[in-house]
N, C-alpha and C positions, 0 to 999 in steps of 0.2 A: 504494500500500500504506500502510497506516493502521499496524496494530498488529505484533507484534514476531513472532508467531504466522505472519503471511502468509508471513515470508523463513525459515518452516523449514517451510512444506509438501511431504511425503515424496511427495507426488504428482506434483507440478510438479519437485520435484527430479529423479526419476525421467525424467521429461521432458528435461527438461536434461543429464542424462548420456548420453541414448538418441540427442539433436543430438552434444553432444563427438562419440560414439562413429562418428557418420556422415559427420562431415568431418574425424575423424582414419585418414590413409592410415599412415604411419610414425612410429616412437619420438618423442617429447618430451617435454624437460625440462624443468620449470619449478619457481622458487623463489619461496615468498613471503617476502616479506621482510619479518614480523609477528607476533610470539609470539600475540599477538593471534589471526591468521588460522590458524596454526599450533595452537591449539587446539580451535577450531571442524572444523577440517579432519579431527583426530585423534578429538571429541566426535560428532562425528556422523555419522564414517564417509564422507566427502565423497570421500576417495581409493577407497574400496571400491568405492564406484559408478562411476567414471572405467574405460574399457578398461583391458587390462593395458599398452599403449602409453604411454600416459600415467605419467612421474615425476614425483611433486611433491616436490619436495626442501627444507629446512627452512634458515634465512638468521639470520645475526643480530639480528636483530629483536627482541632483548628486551637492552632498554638495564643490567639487573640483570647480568644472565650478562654481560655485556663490558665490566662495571667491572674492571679490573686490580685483582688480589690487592695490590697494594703499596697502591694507594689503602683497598681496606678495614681493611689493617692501620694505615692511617693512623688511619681510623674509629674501630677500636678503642682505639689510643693517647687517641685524644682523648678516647672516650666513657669512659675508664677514671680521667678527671682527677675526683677530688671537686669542681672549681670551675666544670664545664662541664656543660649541659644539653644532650646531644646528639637530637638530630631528624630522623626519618626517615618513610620510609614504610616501611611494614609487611613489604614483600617482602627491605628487604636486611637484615633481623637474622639469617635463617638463610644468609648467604653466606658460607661459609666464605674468610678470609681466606689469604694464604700464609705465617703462623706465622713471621713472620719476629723473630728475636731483635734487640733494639735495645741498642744501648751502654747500660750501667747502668740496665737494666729486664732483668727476668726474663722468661721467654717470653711470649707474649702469648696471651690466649685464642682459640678457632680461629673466632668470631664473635661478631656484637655481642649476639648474646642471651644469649652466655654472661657478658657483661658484664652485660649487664642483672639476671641472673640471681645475680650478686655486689654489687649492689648500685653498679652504675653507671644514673647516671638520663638515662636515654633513653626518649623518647618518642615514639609513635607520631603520626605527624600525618598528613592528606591534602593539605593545600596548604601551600606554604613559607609562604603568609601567616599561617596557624597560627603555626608555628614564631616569626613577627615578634611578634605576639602574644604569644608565652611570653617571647619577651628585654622588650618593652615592661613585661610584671606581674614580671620578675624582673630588678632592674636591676643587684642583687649577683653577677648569675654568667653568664659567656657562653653564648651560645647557639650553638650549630651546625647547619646545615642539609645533610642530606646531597641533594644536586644532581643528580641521577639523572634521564639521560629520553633520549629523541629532538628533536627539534622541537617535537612535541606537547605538551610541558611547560614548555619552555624561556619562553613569555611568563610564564606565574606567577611563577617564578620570579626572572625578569627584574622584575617589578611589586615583588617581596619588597622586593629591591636599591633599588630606586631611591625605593618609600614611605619604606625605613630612611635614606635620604640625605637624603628631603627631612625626615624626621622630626630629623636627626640624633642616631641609633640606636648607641650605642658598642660595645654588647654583642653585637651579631648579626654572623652570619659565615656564609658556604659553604664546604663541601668540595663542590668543583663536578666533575662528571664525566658534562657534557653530551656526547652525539655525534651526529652528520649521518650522514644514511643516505647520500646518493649516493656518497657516497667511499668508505663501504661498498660498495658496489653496484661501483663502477669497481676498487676492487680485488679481488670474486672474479672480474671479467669478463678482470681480464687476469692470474690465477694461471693458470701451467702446468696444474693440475689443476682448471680450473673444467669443470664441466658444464651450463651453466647455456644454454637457449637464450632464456627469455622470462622474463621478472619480472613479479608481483603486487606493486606495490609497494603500500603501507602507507597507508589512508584518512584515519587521524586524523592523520596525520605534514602530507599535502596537504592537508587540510581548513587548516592553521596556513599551510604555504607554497606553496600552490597544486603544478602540478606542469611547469612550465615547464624549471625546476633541471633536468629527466628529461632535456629535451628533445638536448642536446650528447650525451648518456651514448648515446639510441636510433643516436644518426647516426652515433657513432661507431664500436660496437660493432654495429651491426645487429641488435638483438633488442627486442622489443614490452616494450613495459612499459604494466600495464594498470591503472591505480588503482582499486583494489579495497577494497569493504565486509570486512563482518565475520563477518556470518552465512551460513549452507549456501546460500542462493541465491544471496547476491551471490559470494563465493568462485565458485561453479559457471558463474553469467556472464563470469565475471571469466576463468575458465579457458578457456571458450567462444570470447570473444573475441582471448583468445591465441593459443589454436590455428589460430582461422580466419588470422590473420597470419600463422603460421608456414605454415599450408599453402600458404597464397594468396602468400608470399616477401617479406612486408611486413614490414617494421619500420617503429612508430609507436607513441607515448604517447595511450594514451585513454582515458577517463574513465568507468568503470562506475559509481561512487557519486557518480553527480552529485546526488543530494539533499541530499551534504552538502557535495563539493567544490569548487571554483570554478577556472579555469583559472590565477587570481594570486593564491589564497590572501586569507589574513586580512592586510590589508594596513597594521594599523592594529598588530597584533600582531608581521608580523613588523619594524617600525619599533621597538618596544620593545624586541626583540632586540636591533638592531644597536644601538641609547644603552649596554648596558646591557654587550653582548658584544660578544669579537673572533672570529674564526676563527683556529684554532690549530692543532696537530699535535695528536694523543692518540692513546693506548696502548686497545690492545683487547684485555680479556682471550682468553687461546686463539689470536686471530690475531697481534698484535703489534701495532708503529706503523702508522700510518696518516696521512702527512701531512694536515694541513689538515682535519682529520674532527671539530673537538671546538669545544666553545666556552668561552672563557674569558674574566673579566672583565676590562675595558679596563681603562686605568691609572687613570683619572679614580674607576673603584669599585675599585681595590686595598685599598682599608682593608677590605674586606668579606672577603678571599679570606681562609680559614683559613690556608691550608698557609703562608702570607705572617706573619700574625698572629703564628701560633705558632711558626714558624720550623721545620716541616716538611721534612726532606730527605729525599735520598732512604732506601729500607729495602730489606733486603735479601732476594726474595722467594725462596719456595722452591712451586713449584704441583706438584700432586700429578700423576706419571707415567704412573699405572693410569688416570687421566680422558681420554675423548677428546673432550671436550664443546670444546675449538678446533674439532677435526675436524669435528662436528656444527653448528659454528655458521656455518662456511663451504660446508655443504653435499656435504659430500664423505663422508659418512659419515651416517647414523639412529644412534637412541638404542639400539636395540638392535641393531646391531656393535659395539656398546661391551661389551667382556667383565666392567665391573665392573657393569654395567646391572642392575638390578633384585637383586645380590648384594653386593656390596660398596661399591655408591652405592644408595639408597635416599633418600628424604626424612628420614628420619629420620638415616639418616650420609648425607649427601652428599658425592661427592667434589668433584663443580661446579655452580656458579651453576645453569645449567639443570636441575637436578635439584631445587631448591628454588624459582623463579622462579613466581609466576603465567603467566608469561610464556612458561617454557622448553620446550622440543620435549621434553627428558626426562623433565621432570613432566608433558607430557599422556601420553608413551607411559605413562609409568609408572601414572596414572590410568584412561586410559581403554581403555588396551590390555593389561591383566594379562596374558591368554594369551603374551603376549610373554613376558614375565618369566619365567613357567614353563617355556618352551618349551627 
C-alpha cells in the first residue's frame, strides 16, 4: 500500500469485519491502548462493523489526560510568572488543572489558556527543540518546557536536554511528565476490575522501543498483544489477529505495522533516553501511582528539571467528583456512562483531560458520536 486512501477502503474493511465475525465463536474484550487508535476507531465507525461479540474498550493512551492535576497546577504557577516563557504543545492549554490554592497566591486559574488569556506568555511549540530555541533568542527570561508524551516523544525531548548541556543553556528547563505504557498495561491487567482479554498496543510508542518490553507482560498475564497501526484497516487487522489468538488459546506479541515497527525498536533513540532519563515512579491522573511508569531526569541533567529550579512542592489538589474520565481511562467505563458527558463536561467546560485531549476517548465520542450526547 502506497497512499493513505488504500488503509481506509470501506470495501476491504467490510471484508475484514465479515473474517473477525467468522472466527469469532464467544464475547471478547479488547483495549487499545492509543488515543491515537481510539479515534480512528470512534471516526470511522470500526466498532460498528465488528459483531456484537466483540468489546473494544478505550486505555490510557493519551499521555495529556494522565498528567496529574497537581502537575498542571504547577504549569500554571509557572506560566503565570512575568519572568518565564512557558512552552507547550497545543493540547494541554485547555486541561483543566485541580484549582489548587497555594500559600500567599490567590487561586489559580483552572488552565493554562486562561493564563495565557491574562497575559501570561506561553507559547505554543511542536518540538521541545523549538522551545531551546526560544531560551537561546531570549537569554533574559527562563524558559519552560512542558514534557508530555509516551515513549514516542521522549527522544526529542531527550535531544532538547542534552543540545542545552552541551550548549551550556542556563535559561531552559522541563516540567517533565513522561510515562511508559507497559506498567500501564500490567497495572489494569492485574486490577480486580480489569476486563481486559487482549491488547492493541500503541505503533508509534514500538516504532521508538520496539516491542520486546511486551514480551514478560504476554507470559505472564496470558493475553495477545498485537502492535497495531493507526488507520481503519490496520486497527481491523490488528483486531483480527487478536481474536484469532484468543480463539485458537494463544497468547503472543505480534507485529501488525511492520512497515513501521521493528522487533528492537529505534535503537539509536532509545540510547538517548536512557543518557538523558531514569525510570521512576509517576502519578497518573484518574488512576493514581504507578511505580516505575515515568521518566525522569538523571542527576547529571538536574539543572534542567523545573520543579528543582524553582523549588516546586508539593500542591494541594482538588479533581472534580462528577468526572469519570479515571474510570474511562482504565477501561472500565465509555465516555458516555459518564452522566456529566456531553452536559456538564463538554469541550468547551470540561471536566477532564479526555474531554479536551486530541487524544481523548471523550473528545472523539463527543465529536464523532453526537447521537450519544443527545441520547
Amino acid at each position: 500500500m502506497k497512499f493513505v486512501d488504500e488503509y481506509r477502503d470501506a470495501k476491504v474493511a467490510q471484508k475484514y469485519a465479515g473474517a473477525i465475525a467468522q472466527i469469532t465463536t464467544r464475547p471478547w474484550t479488547i483495549m487499545e491502548i492509543c488515543g491515537g487508535q481510539t479515534h480512528s476507531i470512534i471516526k470511522y465507525g470500526v466498532d460498528e462493523l465488528l459483531p456484537e461479540e466483540i468489546n473494544l474498550i478505550h486505555g490510557p493512551g493519551c499521555p495529556v489526560c494522565v498528567t496529574p492535576a497537581e502537575l498542571i497546577d504547577k504549569a500554571i504557577a509557572l506560566a503565570s510568572r512575568p519572568d518565564i516563557i512557558f512552552c507547550s504543545f497545543g493540547d494541554m492549554l485547555r486541561v483543566p488543572g485541580g484549582r489548587a490554592t497555594l500559600q500567599n497566591q490567590s487561586r489559580l486559574s483552572g488552565d493554562l489558556l486562561a493564563v495565557k488569556a491574562t497575559g501570561g506568555d506561553i507559547r505554543i511549540v511542536y518540538s521541545p527543540l523549538d522551545a531551546l530555541k526560544i531560551a537561546l533568542a531570549n537569554p533574559a527570561k527562563q524558559v519552560i518546557f512542558f514534557a508530555v508524551g509516551f515513549e514516542t516523544t521522549a527522544p526529542t525531548t531527550a535531544m532538547a536536554v542534552y543540545q542545552a548541556a552541551q550548549k551550556g543553556v542556563k535559561n531552559f528547563s522541563l516540567l517533565v511528565s513522561h510515562v511508559l505504557v507497559p506498567p500501564a498495561m500490567e497495572t489494569i491487567l492485574s486490577s480486580p476490575h480489569n476486563r481486559v482479554q487482549g491488547f492493541l498496543a500503541a505503533g508509534h510508542v514500538c516504532t521508538v522501543m520496539g516491542y520486546t518490553e511486551y514480551e514478560p507482560i504476554v507470559h505472564k498475564y496470558s493475553v495477545p498483544i498485537v502492535v497495531t497501526g493507526f488507520e481503519p484497516l490496520d486497527i481491523l487487522q490488528g483486531i483480527y489477529m487478536c481474536i484469532k489468538q484468543l480463539e485458537e488459546g494463544k497468547a503472543e506479541v505480534q507485529n501488525q505495522y511492520s512497515r513501521s515497527v521493528h522487533r528492537h525498536g529505534n535503537e539509536i533513540a532509545q540510547k538517548l533516553i536512557r543518557e538523558v532519563f531514569e525510570v521512576v515512579p509517576r502519578q497518573w491522573r484518574g488512576i493514581g501511582a504507578i511505580p516505575q511508569s515515568g521518566l525522569g531526569l538523571r542527576y547529571r541533567y538536574a539543572e534542567f528539571d523545573a520543579e528543582k529550579r524553582f523549588n516546586l512542592t508539593n500542591y494541594p489538589v482538588q479533581e472534580e467528583k462528577e468526572c469519570l474520565s479515571g474510570l474511562v481511562l482504565q477501561g472500565v467505563k465509555k465516555p458516555h456512562d459518564c452522566p456529566a458527558f456531553g452536559t456538564n463536561c463538554t469541550p468547551e467546560h470540561p471536566l477532564g483531560a479526555p474531554m479536551v485531549s486530541s487524544e481523548g476517548a471523550c473528545a472523539a465520542y463527543y465529536r464523532y458520536r453526537q447521537r450519544l450526547v443527545s441520547n
